[in-house]
C-alpha positions in Angstrom: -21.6 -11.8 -15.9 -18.6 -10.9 -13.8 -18.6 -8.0 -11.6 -16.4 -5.9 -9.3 -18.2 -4.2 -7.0 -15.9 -1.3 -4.9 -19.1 0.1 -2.3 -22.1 -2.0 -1.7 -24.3 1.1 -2.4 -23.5 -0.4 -6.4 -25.2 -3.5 -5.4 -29.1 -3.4 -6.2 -32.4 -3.5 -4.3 -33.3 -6.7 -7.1 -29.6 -8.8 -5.9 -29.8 -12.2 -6.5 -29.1 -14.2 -3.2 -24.9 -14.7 -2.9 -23.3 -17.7 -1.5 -20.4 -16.3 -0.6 -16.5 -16.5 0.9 -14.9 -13.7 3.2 -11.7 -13.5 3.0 -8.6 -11.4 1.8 -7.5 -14.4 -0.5 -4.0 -13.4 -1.3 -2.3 -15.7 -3.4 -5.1 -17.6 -4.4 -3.4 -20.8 -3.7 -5.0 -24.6 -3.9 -7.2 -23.7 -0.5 -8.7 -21.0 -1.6 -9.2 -22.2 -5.4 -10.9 -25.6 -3.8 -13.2 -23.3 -1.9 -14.4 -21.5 -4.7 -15.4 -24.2 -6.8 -17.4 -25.8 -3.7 -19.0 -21.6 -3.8 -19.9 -21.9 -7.6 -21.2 -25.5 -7.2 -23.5 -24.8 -4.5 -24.7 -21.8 -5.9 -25.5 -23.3 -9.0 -27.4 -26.0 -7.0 -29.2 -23.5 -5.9 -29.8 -20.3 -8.4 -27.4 -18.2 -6.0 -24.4 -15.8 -7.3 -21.5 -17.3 -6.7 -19.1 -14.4 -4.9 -16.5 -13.4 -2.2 -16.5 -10.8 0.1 -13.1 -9.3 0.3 -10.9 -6.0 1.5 -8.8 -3.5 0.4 -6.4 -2.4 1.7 -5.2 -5.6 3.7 -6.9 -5.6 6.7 -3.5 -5.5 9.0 -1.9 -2.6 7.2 -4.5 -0.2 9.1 -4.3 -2.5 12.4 -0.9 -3.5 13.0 1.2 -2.2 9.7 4.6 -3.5 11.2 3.4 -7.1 11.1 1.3 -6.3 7.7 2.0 -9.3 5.5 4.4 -8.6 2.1 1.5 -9.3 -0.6 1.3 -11.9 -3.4 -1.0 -10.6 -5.9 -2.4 -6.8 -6.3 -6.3 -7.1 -5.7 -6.8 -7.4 -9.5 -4.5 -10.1 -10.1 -6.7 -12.1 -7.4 -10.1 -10.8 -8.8 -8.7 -12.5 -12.1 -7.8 -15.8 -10.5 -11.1 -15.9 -8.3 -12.9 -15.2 -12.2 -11.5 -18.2 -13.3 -12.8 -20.8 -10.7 -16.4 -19.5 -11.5 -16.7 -16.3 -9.0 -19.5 -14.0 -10.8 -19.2 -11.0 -8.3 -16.8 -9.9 -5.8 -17.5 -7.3 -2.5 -14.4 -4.8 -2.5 -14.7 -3.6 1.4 -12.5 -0.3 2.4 -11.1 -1.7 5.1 -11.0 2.1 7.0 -11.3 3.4 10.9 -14.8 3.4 10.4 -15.2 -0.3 8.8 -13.1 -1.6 11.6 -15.0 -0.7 14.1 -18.7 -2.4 13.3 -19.3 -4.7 16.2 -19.6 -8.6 14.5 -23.6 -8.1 15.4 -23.4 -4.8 12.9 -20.7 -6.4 10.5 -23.2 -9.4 9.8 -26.8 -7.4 9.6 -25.5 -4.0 7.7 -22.8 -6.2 4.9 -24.2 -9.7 4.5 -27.9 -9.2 5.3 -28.9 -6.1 4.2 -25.7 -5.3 1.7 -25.1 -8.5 -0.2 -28.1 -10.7 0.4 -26.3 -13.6 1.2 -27.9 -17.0 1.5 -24.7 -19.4 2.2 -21.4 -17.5 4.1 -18.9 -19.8 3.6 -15.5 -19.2 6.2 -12.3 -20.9 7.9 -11.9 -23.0 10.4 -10.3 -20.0 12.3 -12.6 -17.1 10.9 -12.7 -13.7 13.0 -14.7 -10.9 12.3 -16.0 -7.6 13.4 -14.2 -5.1 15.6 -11.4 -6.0 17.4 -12.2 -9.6 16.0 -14.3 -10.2 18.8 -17.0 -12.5 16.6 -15.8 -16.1 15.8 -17.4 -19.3 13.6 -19.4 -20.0 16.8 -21.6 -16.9 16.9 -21.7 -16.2 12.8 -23.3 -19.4 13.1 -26.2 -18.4 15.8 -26.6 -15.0 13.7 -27.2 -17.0 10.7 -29.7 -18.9 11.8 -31.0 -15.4 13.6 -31.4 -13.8 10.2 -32.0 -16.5 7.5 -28.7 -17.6 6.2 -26.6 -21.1 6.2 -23.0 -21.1 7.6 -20.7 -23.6 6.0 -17.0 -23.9 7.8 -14.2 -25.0 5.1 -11.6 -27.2 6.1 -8.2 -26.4 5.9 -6.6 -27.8 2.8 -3.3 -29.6 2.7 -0.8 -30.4 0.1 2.1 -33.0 0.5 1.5 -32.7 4.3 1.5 -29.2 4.2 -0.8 -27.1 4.6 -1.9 -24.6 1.7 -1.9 -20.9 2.8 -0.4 -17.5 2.0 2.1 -17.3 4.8 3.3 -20.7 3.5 3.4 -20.3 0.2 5.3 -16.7 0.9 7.7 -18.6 3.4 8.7 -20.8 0.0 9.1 -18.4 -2.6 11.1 -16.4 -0.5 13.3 -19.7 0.9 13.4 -20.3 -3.1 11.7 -23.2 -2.9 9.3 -22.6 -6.0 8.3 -26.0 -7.3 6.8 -26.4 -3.7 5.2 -22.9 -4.0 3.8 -24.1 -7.7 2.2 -27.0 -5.6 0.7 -25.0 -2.7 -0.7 -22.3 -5.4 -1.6 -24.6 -7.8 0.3 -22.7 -10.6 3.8 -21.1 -11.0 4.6 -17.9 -8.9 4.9 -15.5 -11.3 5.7 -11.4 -11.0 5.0 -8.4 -13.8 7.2 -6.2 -15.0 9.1 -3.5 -17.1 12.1 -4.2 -19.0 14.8 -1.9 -18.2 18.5 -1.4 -19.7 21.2 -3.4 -17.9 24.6 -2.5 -17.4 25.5 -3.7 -20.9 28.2 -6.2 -19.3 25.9 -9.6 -20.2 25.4 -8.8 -23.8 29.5 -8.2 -24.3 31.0 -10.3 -21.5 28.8 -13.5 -21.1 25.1 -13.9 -22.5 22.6 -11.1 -23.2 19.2 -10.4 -20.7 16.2 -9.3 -20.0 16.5 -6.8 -17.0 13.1 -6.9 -15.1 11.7 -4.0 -13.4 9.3 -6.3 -11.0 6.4 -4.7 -9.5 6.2 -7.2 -7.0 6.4 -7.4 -3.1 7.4 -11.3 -3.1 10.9 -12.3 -4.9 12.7 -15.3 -4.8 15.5 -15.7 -2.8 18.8 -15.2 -4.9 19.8 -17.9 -7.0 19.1 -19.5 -10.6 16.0 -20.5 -11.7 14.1 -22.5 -14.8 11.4 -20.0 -16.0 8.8 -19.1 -17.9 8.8 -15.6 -20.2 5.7 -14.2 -21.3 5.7 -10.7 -23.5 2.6 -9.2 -21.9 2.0 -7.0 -25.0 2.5 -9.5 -27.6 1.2 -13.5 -27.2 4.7 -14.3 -27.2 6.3 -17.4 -24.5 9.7 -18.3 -24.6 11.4 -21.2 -22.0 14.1 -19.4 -19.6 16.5 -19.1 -17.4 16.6 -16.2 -14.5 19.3 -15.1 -12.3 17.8 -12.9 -9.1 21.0 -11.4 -7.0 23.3 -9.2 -6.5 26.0 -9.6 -9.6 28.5 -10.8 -7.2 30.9 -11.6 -10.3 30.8 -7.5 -11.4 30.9 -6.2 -7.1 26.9 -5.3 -8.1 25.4 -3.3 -5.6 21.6 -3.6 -5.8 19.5 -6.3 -7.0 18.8 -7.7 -10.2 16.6 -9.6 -11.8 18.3 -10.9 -15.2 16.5 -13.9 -17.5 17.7 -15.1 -21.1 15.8 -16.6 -23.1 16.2 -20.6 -24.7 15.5 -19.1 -28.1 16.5 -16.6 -30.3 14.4 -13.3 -29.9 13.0 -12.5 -32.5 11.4 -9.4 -34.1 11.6 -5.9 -30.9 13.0 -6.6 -27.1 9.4 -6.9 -25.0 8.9 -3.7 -22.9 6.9 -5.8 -20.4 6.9 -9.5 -19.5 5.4 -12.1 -16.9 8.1 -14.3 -15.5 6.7 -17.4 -14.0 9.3 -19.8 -11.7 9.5 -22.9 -12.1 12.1 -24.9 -10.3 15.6 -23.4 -8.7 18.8 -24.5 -10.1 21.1 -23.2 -7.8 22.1 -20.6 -5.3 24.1 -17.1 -6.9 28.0 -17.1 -6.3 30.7 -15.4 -7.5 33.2 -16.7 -10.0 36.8 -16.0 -11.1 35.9 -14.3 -14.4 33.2 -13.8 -17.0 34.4 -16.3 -18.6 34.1 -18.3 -15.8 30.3 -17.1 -15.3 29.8 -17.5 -18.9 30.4 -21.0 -18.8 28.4 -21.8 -15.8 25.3 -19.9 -17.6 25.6 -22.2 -20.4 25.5 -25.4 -18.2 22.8 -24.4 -16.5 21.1 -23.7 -19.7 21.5 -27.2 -20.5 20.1 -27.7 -17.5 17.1 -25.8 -18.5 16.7 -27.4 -21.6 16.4 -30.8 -19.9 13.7 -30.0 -17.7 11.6 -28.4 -20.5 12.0 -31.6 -22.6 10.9 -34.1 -19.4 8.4 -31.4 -18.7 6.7 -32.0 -22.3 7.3 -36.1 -22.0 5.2 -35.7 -18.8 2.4 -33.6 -20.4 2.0 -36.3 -23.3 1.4 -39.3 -20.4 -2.1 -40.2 -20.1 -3.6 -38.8 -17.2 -3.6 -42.5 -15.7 0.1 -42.6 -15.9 0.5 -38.9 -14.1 -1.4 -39.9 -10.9 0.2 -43.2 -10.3 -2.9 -45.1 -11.5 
């Protein structure tokens, strides 16, 4: 059964043993998702609970909030994705003043000893803990032997010579670069949101949107891109196209996020989609005219279409073909 638990006083005196990752996770990417199916392995070896110990908020928005990291999932979005790779229960710490300051002796005895039971703590190459991240691999290691549990150190993991980790896959989105950001996450990047009115110019001057609201801290840089729509109220999926920018053609003055759809909608407008990106087409300009624009949204619809019809060659190929084998 999966669980969320937000204060270890939830977690009971009868706790299974835990084999368990610390870490804040964000994104989720290949890394992290290889990790956790080494975590659920083990612990079914072994008749552990497979789980991660985690934090809330981000651990550098209390210590050094000007170099606090723009996020890539809310925490529930990466409880979801940590659910799916075979994580039963997950340790929400508030990271506080009072949190921050356990000594790496006190982190290891009051939260994995005595809070979470843990048999197995499973960590980075580069793991730090405790206050002013004064305790490293090296002595989590001599602790664990101390006080009865195994330390396993996880090798970094690395994904057409690069190296899979938030701040990369961050540095992509935000360079545009998504079909390298689907590799390094092992899915699309994808953000949530409302749909709001437009200015009304699309649906009378060129083609007619979807105007996100995103709730998102990540967006791709400005440009065109092949998407994915998905009505979050409905089970409704439709192939798109996205423009995130400024409007240069109509002087905009803020920025939008504006995606038509490959097919006719059908039945109400969605009031809330998922819009996942999956390869840039090109970078925003402005043109002469609407007409002009007009024209160039067309052709990169064709554009779309093209990619969605080798995408679905490529997904009949036996899995042989798809690795080269």
């Amino acid at each position: 059964m999966f669980r969320v638990y937000h204060s270890l006083a939830e977690v009971g005196p009868d706790a299974r043993p835990t084999a368990v990752a610390i870490g804040n996770f964000d994104g989720v990417h290949a890394g992290h998702r290889k990790l956790f199916r080494r975590i659920a392995e083990v612990a079914r070896d072994e008749g552990w609970r497979p789980s991660v110990l985690t934090f809330d908020p981000h651990p550098t928005k209390l210590i050094a909030p000007d170099r606090a990291p723009k996020l890539l999932n809310t925490p529930e979005q990466r409880w979801e994705f940590m659910r799916e790779e075979g994580i039963e229960q997950i340790f929400v710490m508030t990271f506080n003043r009072e949190f921050a300051t356990l000594s790496p002796e006190e982190f290891v005895r009051k939260v994995l000893v005595d809070g979470i039971s843990a048999a197995r703590v499973f960590v980075g190459e580069n793991f730090r803990f405790g206050a002013r991240q004064a305790g490293d691999v090296a002595l989590l290691s001599r602790l664990g032997k101390e006080l009865g549990f195994g330390v396993e150190v996880v090798p970094n993991v690395y994904v057409r010579g690069r190296m899979s980790s938030s701040t990369e896959a961050r540095r992509l989105i935000e360079d545009g670069r998504v079909s390298l950001a689907c590799r390094v996450l092992e899915r699309p990047y994808w953000i949530e949101g409302a749909i709001v009115p437009g200015h009304g110019i699309g649906s009378k001057q060129t083609v007619p949107t979807l105007n996100l609201n995103a709730n998102a801290e990540v967006i791709p840089a400005d440009g065109v891109y092949i998407t994915r729509t998905t009505d979050r109220m409905n089970p409704q999926i439709w192939k798109s196209i996205t423009n995130v920018g400024m409007r240069p053609t109509f002087d905009g003055r803020e920025r939008t996020i504006e995606t038509f759809l490959l097919s006719p909608l059908e039945g109400e407008v969605p009031r809330y989609i998922r819009l996942e990106f999956l390869k840039r087409v090109r970078g925003e300009r402005r043109f002469d005219s609407p007409e002009a624009l007009k024209a160039q949204i067309l052709h990169d619809v064709k554009t779309a279409e093209k990619y969605f019809r080798r995408l679905a060659r490529f997904s009949r190929q036996p899995a042989s073909l798809k690795h080269g084998r």
